[in-house]
C-alpha positions in Angstrom: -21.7 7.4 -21.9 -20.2 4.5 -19.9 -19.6 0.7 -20.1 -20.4 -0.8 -17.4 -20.9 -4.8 -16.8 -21.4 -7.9 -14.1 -19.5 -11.1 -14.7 -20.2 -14.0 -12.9 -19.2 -17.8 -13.2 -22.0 -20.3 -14.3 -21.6 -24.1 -14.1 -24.5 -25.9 -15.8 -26.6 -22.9 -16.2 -25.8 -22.1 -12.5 -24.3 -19.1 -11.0 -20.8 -20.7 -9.1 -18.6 -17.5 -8.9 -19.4 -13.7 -8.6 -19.0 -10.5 -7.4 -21.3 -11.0 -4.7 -19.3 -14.4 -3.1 -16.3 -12.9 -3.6 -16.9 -9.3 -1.4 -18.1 -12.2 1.5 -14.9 -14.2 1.0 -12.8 -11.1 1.1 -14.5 -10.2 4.3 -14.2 -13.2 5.7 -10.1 -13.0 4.9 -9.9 -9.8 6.8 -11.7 -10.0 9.8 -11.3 -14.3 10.2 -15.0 -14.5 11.0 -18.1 -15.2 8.6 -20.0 -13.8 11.0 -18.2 -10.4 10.8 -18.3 -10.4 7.3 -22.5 -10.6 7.4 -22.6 -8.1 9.6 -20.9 -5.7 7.7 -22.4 -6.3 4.4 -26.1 -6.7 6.1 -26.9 -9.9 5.8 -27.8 -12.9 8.7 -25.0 -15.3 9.6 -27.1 -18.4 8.3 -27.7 -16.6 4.9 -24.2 -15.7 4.7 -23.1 -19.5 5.5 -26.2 -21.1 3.5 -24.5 -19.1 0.3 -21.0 -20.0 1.5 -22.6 -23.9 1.3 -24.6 -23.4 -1.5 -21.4 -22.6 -4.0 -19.6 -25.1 -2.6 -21.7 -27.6 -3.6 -21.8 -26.2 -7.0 -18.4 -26.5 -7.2 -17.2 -29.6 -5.6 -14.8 -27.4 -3.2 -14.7 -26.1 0.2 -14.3 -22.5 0.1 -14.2 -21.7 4.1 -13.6 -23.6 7.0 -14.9 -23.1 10.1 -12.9 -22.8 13.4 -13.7 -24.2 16.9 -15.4 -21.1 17.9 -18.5 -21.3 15.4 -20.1 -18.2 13.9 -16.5 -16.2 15.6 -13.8 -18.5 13.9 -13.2 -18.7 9.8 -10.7 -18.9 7.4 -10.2 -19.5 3.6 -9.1 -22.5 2.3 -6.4 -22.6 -0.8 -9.1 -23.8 -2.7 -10.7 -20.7 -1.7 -7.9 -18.1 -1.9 -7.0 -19.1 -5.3 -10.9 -19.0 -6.7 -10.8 -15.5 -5.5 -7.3 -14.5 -7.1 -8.4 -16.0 -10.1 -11.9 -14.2 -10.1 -9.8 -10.7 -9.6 -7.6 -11.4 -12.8 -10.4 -11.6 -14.5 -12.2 -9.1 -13.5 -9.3 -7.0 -13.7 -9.3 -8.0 -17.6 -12.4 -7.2 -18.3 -11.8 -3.4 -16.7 -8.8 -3.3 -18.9 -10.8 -4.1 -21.9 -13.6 -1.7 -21.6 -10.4 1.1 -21.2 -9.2 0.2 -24.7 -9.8 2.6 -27.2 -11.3 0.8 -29.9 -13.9 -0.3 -27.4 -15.0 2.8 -26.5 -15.5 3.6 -30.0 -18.0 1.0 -30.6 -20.6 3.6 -28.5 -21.6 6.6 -29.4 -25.0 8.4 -28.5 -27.6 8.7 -31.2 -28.0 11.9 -32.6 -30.6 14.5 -31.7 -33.5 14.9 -33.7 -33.6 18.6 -35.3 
């Protein structure tokens, strides 16, 4: 048997932060184009931007800006960088806490019927 969980960020009953975001902002830092990261996790440049938009707004930050060069040029803002450190502490948290073993513990298979 294995925990497993998704953790996400609401404000006002609203998803602001998850998983999700943060694998597009990640891409975004590596490859310095939102348009780069859509392609490579599937999705169409104006989905990728309208959910880039879409959580800023929830948050009141900007999260990426774009360069001169459109759908080619983007980077992170600090705003951005630290939303995503922050998101990895605690995800890596929660990882640690599903390790522990009292948590394990708490789940155990239900016995077979004879």
């Amino acid at each position: 048997m294995k925990i497993s969980y998704r953790l996400w960020i609401e404000k006002d009953g609203m998803p602001v932060f998850g998983r999700g975001v943060q694998t597009l902002l990640e891409l975004i830092e590596k490859t310095g184009s939102l348009h780069k990261a859509a392609e490579e996790l599937e999705m169409s440049y104006r989905a990728a931007w309208g959910r880039i938009r879409e959580y800023e707004k929830r948050l009141g930050i900007t999260l990426v800006e774009k360069g001169r060069q459109g759908r080619t040029g983007a980077k992170l803002t600090s705003d951005g960088k630290r939303l995503m450190g922050d998101f990895a502490a605690l995800e890596n948290r929660f990882d640690n806490l599903v390790k522990l073993p009292e948590f394990k513990g708490l789940f155990r298979p239900a016995p077979k019927n004879k």
